[in-house]
C-alpha positions in Angstrom: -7.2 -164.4 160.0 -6.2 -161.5 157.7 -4.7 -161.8 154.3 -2.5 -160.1 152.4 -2.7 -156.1 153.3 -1.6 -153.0 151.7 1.6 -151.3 153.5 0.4 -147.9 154.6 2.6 -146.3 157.1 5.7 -147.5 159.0 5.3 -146.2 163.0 7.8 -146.6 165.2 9.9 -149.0 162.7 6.9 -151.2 162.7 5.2 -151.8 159.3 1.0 -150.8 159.5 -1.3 -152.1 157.0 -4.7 -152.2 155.6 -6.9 -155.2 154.1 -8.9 -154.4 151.4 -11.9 -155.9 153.2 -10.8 -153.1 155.9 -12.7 -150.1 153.6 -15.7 -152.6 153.5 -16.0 -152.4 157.1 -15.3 -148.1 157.1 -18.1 -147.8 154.3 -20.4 -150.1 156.6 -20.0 -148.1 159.6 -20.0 -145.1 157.7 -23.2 -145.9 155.8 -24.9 -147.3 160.1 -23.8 -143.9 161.7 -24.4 -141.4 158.7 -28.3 -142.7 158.2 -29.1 -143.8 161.8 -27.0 -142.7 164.7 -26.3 -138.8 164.0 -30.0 -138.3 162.5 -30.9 -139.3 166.1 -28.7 -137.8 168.0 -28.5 -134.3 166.3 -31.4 -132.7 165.4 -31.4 -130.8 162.2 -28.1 -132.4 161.2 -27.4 -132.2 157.6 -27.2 -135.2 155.2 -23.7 -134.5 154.1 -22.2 -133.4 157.3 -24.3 -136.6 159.2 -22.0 -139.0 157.2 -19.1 -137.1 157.4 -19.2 -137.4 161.2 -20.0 -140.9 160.0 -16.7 -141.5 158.4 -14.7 -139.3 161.1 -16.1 -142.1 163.5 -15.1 -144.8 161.7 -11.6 -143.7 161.3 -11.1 -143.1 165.1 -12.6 -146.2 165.9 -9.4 -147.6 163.6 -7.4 -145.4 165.5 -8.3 -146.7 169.0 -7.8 -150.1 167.5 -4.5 -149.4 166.0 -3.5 -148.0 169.6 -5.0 -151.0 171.1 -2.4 -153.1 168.4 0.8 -151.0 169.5 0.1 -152.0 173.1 0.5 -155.2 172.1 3.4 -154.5 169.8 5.5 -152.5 172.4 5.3 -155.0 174.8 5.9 -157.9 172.7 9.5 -155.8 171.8 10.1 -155.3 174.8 10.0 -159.3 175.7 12.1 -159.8 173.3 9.6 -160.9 170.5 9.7 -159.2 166.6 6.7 -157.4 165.5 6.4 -158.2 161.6 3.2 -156.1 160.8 0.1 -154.5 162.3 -2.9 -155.4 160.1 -6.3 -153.8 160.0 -8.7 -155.6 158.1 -12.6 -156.7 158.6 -12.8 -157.7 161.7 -10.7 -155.3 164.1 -6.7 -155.2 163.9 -3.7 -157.5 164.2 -0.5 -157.4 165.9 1.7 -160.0 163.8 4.6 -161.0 165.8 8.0 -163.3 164.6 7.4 -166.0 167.5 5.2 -167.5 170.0 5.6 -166.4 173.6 8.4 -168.2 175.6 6.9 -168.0 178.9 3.4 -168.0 180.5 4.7 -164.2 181.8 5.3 -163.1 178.4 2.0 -164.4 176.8 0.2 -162.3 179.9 1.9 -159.3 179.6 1.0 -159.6 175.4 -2.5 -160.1 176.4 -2.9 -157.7 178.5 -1.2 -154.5 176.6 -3.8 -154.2 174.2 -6.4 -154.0 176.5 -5.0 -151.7 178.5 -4.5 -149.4 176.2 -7.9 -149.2 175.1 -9.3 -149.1 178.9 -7.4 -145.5 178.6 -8.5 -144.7 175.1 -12.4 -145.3 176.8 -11.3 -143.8 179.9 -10.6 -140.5 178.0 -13.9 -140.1 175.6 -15.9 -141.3 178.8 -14.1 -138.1 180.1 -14.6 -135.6 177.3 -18.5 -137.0 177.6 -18.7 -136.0 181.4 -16.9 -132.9 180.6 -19.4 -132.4 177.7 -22.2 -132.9 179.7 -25.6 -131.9 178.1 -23.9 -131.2 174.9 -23.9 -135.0 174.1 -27.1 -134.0 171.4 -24.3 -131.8 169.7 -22.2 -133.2 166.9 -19.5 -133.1 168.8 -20.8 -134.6 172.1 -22.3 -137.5 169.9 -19.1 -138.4 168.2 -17.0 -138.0 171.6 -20.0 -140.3 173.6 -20.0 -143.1 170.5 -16.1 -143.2 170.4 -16.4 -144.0 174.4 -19.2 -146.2 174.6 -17.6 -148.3 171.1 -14.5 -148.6 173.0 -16.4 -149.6 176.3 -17.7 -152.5 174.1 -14.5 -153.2 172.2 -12.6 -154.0 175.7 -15.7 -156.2 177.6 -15.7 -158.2 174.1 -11.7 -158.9 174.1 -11.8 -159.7 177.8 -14.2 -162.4 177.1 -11.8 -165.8 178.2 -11.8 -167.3 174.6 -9.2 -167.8 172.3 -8.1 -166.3 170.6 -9.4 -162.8 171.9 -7.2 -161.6 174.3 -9.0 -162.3 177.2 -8.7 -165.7 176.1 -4.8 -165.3 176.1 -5.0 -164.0 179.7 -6.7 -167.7 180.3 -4.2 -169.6 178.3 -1.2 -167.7 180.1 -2.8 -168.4 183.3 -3.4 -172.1 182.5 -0.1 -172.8 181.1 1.7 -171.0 184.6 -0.5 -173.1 186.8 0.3 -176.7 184.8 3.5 -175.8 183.2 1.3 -177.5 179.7 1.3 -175.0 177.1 -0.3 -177.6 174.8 -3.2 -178.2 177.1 -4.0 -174.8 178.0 -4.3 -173.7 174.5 -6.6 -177.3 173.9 -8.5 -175.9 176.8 -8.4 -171.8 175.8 -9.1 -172.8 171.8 -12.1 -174.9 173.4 -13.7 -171.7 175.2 -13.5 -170.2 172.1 -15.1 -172.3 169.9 -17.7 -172.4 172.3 -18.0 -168.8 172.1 -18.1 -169.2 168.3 -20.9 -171.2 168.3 -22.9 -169.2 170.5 -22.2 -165.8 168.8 -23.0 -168.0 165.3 -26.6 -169.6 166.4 -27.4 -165.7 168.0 -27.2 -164.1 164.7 -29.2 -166.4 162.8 -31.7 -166.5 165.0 -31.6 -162.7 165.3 -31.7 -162.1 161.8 -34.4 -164.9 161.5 -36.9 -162.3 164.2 -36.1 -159.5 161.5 -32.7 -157.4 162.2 -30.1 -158.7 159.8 -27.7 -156.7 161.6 -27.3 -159.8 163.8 -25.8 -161.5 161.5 -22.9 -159.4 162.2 -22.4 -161.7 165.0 -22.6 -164.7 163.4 -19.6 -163.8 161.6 -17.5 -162.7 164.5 -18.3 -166.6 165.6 -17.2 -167.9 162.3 -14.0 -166.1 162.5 -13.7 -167.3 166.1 -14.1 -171.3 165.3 -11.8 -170.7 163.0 -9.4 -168.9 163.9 -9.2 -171.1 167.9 -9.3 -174.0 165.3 -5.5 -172.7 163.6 -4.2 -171.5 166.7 -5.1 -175.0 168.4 -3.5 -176.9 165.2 -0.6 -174.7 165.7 0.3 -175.5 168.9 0.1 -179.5 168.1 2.2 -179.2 165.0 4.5 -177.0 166.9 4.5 -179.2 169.8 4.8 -182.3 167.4 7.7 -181.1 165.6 9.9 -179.5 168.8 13.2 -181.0 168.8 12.8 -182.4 165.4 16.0 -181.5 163.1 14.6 -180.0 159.4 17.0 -182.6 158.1 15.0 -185.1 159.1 11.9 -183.8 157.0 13.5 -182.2 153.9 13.0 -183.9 150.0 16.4 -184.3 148.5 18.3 -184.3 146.5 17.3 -180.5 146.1 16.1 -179.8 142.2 18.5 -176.3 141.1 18.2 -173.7 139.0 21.2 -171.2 137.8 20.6 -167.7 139.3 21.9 -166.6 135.7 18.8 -168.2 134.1 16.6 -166.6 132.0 12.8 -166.9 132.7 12.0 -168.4 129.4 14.9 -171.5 130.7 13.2 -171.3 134.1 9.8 -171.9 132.4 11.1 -174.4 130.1 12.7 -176.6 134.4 9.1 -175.3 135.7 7.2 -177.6 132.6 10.2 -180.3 132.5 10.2 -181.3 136.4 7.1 -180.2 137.6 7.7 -178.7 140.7 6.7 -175.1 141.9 9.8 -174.1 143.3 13.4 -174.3 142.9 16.2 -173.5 145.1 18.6 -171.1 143.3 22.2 -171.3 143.1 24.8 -168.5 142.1 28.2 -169.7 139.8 29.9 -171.1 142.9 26.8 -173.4 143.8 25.8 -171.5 146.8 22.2 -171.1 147.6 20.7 -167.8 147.1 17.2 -167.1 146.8 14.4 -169.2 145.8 11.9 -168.7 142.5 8.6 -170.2 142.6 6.3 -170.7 140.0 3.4 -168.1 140.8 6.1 -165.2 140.6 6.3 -166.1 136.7 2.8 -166.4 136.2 2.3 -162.9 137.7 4.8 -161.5 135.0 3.2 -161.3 131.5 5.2 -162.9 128.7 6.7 -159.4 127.1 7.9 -158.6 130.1 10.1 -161.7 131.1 12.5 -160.5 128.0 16.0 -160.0 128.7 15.2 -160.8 132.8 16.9 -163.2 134.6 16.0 -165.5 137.2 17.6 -163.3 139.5 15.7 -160.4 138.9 12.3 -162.4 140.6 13.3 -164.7 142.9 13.0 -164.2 146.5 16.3 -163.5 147.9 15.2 -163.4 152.0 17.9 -165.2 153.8 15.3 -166.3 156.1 14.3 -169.2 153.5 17.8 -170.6 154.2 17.8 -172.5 156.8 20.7 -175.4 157.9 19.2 -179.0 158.1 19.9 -178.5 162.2 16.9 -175.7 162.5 14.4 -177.2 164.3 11.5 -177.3 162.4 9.2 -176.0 165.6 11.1 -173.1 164.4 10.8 -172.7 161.4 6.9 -172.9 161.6 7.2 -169.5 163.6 8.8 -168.1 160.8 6.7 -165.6 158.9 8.6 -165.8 155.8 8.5 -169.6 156.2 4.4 -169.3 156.8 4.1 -166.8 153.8 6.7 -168.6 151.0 5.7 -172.2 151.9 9.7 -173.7 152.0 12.8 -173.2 151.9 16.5 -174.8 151.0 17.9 -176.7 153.4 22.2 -175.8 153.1 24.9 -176.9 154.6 28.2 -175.2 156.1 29.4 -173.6 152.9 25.7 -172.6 151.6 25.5 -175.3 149.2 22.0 -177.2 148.9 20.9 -179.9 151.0 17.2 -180.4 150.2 14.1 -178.5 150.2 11.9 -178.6 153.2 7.8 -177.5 152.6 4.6 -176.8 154.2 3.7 -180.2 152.3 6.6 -181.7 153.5 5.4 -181.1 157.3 1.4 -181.7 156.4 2.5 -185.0 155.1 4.2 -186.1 157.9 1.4 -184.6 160.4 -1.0 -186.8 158.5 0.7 -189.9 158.7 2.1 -189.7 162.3 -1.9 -188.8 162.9 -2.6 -192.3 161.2 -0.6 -193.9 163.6 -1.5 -192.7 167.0 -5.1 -193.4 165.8 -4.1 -197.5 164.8 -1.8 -197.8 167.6 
């Protein structure tokens, strides 16, 4: 899955960004349509204006795909489910949303938004084409027939029933409403995908082995699906694993502090002395507040950490405070959780309890693991 992006817009109180990989893909199809596709289907066409048309193509493709993204993203609201971000990045676009779906309804009504949306976005170039007519060998007509036909492929790929493409959601919400499993059906969906994966991986190579190294385009495309059914399968076992289970249970105590009122040299100084790489932060009255780890003074060069305080880096989401009653199912889901890597565990009065961490979790994955396999 994507990486970090860069924020470029905020539409309709939802946060859209860009990957950097993204302007790899733009320049790529840019680069196909600009010295291949136009040439061909305009005679005469100029250099300059054939990758223009190029680049105007490659942003609408974006477009459709960010549409595609929103239909996802409206619906998800709509259920009752936070949109954090919509990515674009290498391989298409990403809705990212707070939670997992709560029902088998919800999950098929996500799946099936995005799709929809671009079956009207190909529905409306095939249109313009027809309307077009002849004029398809104009610049025009070429850009309005490749925007159609794109999205035409676009839709039949995401239908396909492997996770996680959304046709591959449709199969999991459809699974998981016949057998009531949600577990199973994403062992079963994640399955189809990998499948896919593999087939999509051992096409390119052996289409770029019979000379077009364009195939390995799709080989990829089955990376990122073997992968990314691989997380989403892991997810739901964790998540399933750990549902019901108190973060109390999990957290490392007692939890290490630091003052908020700390300067960064001091914080550098607890950073060397106890070896951790994070440390809950505490205000005068011992409440929790925010949480510093170790990368956000390695990103600040040393003239700049004069005269700044530990309060003036750490992260401050309340999110990352969580009471040692969360269930940690939960707190999985949690973007910020996902993204920081733990949080401080607190009690009634915000004082600190403990520190619960992804390693915290992996550890006891891994050992519960070890034990179902000597049982």
């Amino acid at each position: 899955m994507p990486g970090r992006s860069i924020r470029i817009a905020r539409i309709a109180g939802i946060p859209v960004g860009i990957s950097p990989l993204w302007l790899v893909i733009v320049a790529l199809i840019t680069w196909s349509l600009g010295s291949g596709y136009y040439p061909d289907q305009v005679h005469g066409i100029s250099r300059l204006a054939s990758y223009a048309l190029g680049l105007a193509s490659a942003l609408l493709l974006f477009a459709s795909i960010l549409a595609h993204e929103f239909g996802h993203a409206v619906v998800a609201r709509r259920r009752g489910v936070g949109i954090e971000e919509i990515d674009l990045w290498l391989l298409g676009g990403v809705a990212r949303m707070t939670s997992q779906p709560k029902s088998a309804e919800d999950e098929l009504s996500f799946a099936l938004a995005g799709p929809a949306v671009t079956a009207v976005v190909a529905a409306a170039f095939g249109a313009l084409t027809l309307l077009l007519g002849r004029a398809e060998t104009t610049a025009m007509g070429a850009l309005v027939r490749y925007q159609a036909e794109i999205n035409l492929l676009i839709l039949g790929f995401n239908l396909l029933p492997a996770f996680p493409l959304d046709g591959g959601r449709v199969a999991r919400a459809l699974m998981w409403r016949r057998s009531g499993d949600l577990s199973a059906a994403t062992e079963t969906a994640a399955a189809l995908g990998r499948g896919l994966g593999y087939l999509l991986v051992g096409l390119g190579v052996l289409t770029a082995f019979n000379g077009a190294p364009g195939g390995l385009w799709f080989a990829v495309i089955g990376f990122f699906l073997i992968a990314a059914a691989g997380a989403e399968r892991v997810h739901a076992q964790v998540t399933t694993m750990f549902s019901g289970v108190p973060v109390g249970s999990l957290m490392s105590t007692p939890a290490s502090l630091i003052p908020s009122r700390s300067t960064l040299d001091e914080a550098a100084g607890r950073f060397a002395e106890a070896r951790f790489t994070a440390f809950p932060v505490t205000d005068s009255a011992g409440r929790a507040v925010g949480m510093l780890r170790i990368d956000q003074l390695e990103r600040l060069p040393l003239p700049r950490r004069g005269g700044l305080t530990v309060a003036d880096v750490m992260n401050r989401d309340p999110k990352l405070r969580v009471t040692a009653q969360t269930d940690v199912s939960e707190l999985l889901d949690q973007p910020e959780f996902v993204e920081f890597g733990r949080a401080v565990v607190i009690d009634a009065s915000g004082h600190p309890l403990g520190v619960i961490s992804r390693t915290d979790i992996d550890r006891t994955v891994r050992a519960r693991n070890l034990y179902q396999r000597t049982a």
